[in-house]
ZAMARFI-644940 format. One record per residue (C-alpha): residue number from 1; residue in one letter; chain; x negated, z, y negated. Coordinates in pm, 1 decimal. Layout:
N
<fimar num="NUM" residuo="a" cadena="A" xx="X" zz="Z" yy="Y"/>
...
//
This chain:
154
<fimar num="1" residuo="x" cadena="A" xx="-7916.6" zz="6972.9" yy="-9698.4"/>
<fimar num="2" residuo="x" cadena="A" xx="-8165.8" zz="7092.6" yy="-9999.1"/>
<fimar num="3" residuo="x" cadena="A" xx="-8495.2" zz="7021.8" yy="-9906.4"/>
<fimar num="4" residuo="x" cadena="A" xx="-8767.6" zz="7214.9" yy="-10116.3"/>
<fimar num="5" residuo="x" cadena="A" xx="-9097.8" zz="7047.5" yy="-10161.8"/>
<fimar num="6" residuo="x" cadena="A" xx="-9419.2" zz="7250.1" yy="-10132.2"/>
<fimar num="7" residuo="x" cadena="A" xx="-9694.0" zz="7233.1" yy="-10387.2"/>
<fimar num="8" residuo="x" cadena="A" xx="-10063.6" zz="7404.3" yy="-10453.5"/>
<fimar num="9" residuo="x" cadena="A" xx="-10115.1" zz="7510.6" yy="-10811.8"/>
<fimar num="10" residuo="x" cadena="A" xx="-10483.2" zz="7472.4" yy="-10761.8"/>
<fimar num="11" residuo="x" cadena="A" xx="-10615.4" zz="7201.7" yy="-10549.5"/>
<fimar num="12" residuo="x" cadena="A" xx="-10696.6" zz="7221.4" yy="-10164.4"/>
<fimar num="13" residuo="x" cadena="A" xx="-11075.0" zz="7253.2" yy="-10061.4"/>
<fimar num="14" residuo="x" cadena="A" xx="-11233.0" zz="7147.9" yy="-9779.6"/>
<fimar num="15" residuo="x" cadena="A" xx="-11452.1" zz="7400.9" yy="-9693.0"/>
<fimar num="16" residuo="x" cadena="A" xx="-11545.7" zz="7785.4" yy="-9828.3"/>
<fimar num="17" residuo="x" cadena="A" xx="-11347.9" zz="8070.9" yy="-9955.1"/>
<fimar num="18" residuo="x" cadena="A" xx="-11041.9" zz="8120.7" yy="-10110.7"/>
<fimar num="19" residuo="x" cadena="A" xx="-10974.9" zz="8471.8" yy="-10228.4"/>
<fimar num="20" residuo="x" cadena="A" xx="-10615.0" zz="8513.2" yy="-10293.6"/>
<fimar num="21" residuo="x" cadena="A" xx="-10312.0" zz="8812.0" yy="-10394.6"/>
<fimar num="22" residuo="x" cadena="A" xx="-10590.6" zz="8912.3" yy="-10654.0"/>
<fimar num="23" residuo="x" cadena="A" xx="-10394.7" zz="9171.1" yy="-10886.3"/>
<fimar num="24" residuo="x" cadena="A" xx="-10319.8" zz="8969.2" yy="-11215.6"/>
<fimar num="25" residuo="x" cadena="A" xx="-10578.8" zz="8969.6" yy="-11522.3"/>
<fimar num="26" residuo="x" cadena="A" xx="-10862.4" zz="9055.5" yy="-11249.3"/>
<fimar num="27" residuo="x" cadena="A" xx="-11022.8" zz="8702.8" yy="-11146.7"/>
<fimar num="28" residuo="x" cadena="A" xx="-11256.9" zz="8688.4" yy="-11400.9"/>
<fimar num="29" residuo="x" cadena="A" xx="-11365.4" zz="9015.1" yy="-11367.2"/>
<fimar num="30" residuo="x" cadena="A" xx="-11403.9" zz="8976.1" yy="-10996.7"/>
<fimar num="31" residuo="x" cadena="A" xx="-11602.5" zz="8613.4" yy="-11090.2"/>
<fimar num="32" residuo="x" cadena="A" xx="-11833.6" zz="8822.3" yy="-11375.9"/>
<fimar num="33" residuo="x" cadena="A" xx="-11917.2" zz="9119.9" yy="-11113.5"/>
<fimar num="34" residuo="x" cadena="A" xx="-12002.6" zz="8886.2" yy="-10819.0"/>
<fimar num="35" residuo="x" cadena="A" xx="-12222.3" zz="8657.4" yy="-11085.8"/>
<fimar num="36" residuo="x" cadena="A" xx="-12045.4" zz="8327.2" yy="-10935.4"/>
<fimar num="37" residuo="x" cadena="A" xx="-12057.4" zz="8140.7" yy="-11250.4"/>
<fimar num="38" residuo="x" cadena="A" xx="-12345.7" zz="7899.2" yy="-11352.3"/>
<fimar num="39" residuo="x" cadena="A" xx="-12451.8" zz="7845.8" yy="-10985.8"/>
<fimar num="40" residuo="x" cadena="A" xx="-12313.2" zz="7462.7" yy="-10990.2"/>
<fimar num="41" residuo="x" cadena="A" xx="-12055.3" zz="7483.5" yy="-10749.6"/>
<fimar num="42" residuo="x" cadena="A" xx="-11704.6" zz="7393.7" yy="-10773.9"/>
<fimar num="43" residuo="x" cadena="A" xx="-11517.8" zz="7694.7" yy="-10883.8"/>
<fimar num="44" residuo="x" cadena="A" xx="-11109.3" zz="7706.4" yy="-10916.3"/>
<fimar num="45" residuo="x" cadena="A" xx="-10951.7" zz="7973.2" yy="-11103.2"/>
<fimar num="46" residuo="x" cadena="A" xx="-10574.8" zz="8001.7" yy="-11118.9"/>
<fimar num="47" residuo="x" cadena="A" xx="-10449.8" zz="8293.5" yy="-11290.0"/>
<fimar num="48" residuo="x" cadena="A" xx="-10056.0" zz="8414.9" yy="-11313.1"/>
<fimar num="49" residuo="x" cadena="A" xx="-9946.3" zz="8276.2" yy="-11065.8"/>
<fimar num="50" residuo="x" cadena="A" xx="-9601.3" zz="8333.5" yy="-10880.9"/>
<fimar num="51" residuo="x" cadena="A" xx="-9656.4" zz="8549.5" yy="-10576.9"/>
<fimar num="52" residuo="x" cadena="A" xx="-9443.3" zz="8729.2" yy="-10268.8"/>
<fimar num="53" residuo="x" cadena="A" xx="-9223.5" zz="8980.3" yy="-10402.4"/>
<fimar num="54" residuo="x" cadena="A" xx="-9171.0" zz="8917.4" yy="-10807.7"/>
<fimar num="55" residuo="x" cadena="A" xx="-9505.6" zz="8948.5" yy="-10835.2"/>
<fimar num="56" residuo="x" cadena="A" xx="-9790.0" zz="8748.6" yy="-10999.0"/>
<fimar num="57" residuo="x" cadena="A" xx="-10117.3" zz="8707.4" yy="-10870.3"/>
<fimar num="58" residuo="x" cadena="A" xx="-10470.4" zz="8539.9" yy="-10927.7"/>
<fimar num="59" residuo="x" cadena="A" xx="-10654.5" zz="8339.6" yy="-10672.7"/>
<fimar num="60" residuo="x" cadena="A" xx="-11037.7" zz="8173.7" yy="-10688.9"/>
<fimar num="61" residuo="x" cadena="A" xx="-11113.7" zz="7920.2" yy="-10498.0"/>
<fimar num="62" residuo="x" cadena="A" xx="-11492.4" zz="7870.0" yy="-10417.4"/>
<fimar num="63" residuo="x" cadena="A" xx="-11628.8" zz="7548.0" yy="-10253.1"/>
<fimar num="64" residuo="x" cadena="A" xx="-11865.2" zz="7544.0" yy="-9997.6"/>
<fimar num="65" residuo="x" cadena="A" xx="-11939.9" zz="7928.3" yy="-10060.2"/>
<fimar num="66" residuo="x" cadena="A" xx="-11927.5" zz="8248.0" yy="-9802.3"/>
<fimar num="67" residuo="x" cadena="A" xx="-11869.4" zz="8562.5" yy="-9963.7"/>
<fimar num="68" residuo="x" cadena="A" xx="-12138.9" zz="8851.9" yy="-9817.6"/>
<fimar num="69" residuo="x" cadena="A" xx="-11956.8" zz="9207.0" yy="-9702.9"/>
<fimar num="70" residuo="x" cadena="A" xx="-12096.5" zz="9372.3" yy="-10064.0"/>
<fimar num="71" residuo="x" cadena="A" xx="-11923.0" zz="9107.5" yy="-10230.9"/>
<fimar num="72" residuo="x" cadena="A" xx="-11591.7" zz="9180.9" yy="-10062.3"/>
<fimar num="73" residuo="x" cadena="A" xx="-11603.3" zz="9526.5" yy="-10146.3"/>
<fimar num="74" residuo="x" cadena="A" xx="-11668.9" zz="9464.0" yy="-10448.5"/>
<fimar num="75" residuo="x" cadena="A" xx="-11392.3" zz="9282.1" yy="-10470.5"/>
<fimar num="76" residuo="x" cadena="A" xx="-11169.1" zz="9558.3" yy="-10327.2"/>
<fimar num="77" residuo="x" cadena="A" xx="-11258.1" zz="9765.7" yy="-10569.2"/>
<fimar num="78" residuo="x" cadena="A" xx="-11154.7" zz="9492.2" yy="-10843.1"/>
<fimar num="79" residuo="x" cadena="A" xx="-10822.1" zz="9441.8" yy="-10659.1"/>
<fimar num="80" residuo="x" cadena="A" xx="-10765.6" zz="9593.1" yy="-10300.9"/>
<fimar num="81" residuo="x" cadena="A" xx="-10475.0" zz="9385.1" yy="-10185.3"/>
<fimar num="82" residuo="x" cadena="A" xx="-10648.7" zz="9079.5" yy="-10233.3"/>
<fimar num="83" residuo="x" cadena="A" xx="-10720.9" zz="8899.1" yy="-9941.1"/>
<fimar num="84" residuo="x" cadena="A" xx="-11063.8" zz="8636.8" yy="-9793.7"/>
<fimar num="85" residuo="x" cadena="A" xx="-10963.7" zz="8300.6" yy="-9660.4"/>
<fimar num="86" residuo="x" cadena="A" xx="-11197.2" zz="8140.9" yy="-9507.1"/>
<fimar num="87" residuo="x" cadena="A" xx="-11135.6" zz="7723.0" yy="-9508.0"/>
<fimar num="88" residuo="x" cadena="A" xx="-11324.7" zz="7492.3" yy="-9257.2"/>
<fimar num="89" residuo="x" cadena="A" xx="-11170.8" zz="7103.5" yy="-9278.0"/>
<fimar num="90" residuo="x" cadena="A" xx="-10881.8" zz="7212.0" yy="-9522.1"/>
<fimar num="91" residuo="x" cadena="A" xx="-10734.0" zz="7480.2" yy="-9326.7"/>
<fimar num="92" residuo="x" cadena="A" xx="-10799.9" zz="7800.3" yy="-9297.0"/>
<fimar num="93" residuo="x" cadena="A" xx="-11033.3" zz="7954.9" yy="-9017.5"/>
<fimar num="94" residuo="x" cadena="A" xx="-10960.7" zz="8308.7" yy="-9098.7"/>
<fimar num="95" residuo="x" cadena="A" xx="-10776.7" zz="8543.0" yy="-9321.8"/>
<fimar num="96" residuo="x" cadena="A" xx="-10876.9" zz="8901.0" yy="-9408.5"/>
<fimar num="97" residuo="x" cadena="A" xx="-10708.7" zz="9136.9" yy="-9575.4"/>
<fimar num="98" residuo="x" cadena="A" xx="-10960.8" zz="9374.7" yy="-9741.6"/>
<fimar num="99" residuo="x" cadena="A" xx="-11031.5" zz="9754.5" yy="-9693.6"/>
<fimar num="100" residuo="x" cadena="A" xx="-11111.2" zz="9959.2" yy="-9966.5"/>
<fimar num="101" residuo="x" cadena="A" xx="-11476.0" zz="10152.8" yy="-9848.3"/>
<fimar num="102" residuo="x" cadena="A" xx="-11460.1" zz="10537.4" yy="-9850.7"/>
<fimar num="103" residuo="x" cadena="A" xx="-11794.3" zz="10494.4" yy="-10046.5"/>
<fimar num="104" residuo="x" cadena="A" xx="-11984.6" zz="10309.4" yy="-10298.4"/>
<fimar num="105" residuo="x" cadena="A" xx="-12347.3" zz="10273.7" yy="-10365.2"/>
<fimar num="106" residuo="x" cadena="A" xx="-12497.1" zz="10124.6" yy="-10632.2"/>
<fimar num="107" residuo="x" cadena="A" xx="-12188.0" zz="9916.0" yy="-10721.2"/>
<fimar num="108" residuo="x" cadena="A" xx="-12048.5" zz="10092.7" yy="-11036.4"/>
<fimar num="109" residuo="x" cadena="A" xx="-12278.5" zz="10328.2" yy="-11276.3"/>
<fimar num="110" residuo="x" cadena="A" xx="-12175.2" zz="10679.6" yy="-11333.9"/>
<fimar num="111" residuo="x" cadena="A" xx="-12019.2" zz="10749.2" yy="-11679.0"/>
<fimar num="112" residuo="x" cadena="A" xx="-12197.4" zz="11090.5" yy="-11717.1"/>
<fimar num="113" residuo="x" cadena="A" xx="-12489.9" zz="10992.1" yy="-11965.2"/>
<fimar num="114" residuo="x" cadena="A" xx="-12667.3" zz="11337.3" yy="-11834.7"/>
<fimar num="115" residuo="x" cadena="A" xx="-12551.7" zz="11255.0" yy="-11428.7"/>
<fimar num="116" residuo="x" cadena="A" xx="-12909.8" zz="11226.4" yy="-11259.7"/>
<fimar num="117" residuo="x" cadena="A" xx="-12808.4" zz="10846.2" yy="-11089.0"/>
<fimar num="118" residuo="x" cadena="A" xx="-12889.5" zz="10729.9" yy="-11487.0"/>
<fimar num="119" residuo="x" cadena="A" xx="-13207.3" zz="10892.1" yy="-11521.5"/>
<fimar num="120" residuo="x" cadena="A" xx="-13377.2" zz="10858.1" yy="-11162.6"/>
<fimar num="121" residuo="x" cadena="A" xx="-13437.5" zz="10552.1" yy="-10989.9"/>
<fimar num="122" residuo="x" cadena="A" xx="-13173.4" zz="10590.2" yy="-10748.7"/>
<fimar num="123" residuo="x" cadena="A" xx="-12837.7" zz="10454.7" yy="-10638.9"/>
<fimar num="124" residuo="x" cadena="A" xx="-12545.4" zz="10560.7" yy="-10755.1"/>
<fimar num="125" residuo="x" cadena="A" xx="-12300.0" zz="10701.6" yy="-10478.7"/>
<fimar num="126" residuo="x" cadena="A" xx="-11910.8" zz="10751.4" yy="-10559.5"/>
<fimar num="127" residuo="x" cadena="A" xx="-11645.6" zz="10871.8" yy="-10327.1"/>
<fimar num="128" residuo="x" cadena="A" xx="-11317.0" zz="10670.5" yy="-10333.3"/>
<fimar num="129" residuo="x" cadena="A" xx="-11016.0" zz="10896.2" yy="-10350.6"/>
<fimar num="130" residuo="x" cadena="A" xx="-10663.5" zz="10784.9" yy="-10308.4"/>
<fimar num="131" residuo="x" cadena="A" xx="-10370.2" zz="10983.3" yy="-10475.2"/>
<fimar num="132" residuo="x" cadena="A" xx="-10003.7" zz="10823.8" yy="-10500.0"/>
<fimar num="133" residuo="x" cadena="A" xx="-10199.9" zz="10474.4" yy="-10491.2"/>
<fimar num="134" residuo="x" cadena="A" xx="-10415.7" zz="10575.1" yy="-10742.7"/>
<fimar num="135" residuo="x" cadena="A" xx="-10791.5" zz="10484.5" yy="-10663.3"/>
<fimar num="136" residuo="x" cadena="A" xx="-11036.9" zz="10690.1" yy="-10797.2"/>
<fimar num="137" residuo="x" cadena="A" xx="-11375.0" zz="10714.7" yy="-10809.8"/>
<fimar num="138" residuo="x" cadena="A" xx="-11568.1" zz="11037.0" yy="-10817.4"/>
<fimar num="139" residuo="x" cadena="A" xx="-11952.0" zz="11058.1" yy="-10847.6"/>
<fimar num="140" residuo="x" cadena="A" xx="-12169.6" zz="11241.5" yy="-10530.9"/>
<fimar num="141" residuo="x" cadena="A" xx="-12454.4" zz="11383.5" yy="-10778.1"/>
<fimar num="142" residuo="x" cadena="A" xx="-12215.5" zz="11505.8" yy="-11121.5"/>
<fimar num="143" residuo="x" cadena="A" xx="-11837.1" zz="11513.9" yy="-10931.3"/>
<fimar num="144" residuo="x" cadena="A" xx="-11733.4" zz="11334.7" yy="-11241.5"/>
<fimar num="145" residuo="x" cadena="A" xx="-11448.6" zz="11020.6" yy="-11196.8"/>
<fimar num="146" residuo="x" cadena="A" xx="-11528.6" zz="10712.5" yy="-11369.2"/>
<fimar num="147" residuo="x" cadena="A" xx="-11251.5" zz="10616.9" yy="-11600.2"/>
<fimar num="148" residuo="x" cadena="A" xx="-10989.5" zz="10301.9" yy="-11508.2"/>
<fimar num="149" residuo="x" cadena="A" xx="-11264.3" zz="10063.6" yy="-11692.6"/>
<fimar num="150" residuo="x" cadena="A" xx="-11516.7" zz="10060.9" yy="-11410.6"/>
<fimar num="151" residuo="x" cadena="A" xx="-11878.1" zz="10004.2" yy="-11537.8"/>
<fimar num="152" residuo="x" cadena="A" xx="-12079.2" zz="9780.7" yy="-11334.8"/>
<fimar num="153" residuo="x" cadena="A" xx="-12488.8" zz="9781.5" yy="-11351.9"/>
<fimar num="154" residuo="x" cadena="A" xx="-12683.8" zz="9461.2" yy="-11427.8"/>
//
């Protein structure tokens, strides 16, 4: 009999958030949009990692941190299939699989210099469209979509 040994590329934590299946490339976007760095807590970033199906994935691991419901769509926006683990005493408490929103607001900036969302002091507003697993984002004021490389206000 074979036995097969089970090991964690990225070390256990006791307690906070693990966000895991993030699309490959993407976890240090999703750390950069979210503003996680420089806050002095224990961060763990594994990136290429082997995942379910051939794939490779990404995962962050956050100690002693709770992610708010903006940051998780946020994060579903970065990478939708990625999924919030929530760890209590080394195990985990709770997994959720994200839902991409039907709407943003105020998350990405429109890419239409002239689109009234960069010249008032308003919010911007997009409408998430799906076609053939394609997300798209298209703009409430100018009906423009942003391109693939999302832009992300300060």
């Amino acid at each position: 009999m074979v036995r097969t040994v089970k090991t964690l590329a990225v070390a256990a934590i006791k307690s906070g958030t693990v966000i895991d299946h993030i699309e490959a490339g993407r976890a240090l976007k999703i750390l950069n949009l979210l503003k996680l760095t420089g806050n002095h807590r224990q961060i763990m970033i594994a990136m290429n990692l082997p995942g379910g199906s051939q794939k490779i994935k990404d995962i962050i691991k956050l100690e002693g941190m709770r992610l708010t419901d903006v940051q998780e769509e946020k994060i579903a926006v970065i990478s939708p299939e990625a999924t919030i683990n929530t760890i209590e005493e080394y195990e985990v408490i709770e997994k959720k699989q994200l839902i991409l929103p039907t709407f943003l607001q105020g998350i990405i900036r429109c890419p239409n210099g002239e689109c009234i969302c960069n010249h008032d002091r308003m919010d911007s507003f997009f409408f998430i469209e799906i076609h053939c697993k394609n997300i798209r984002f298209r703009c409430k004021y100018c009906r423009k979509y942003c391109p693939d490389n999302l832009v992300f206000p300060e």
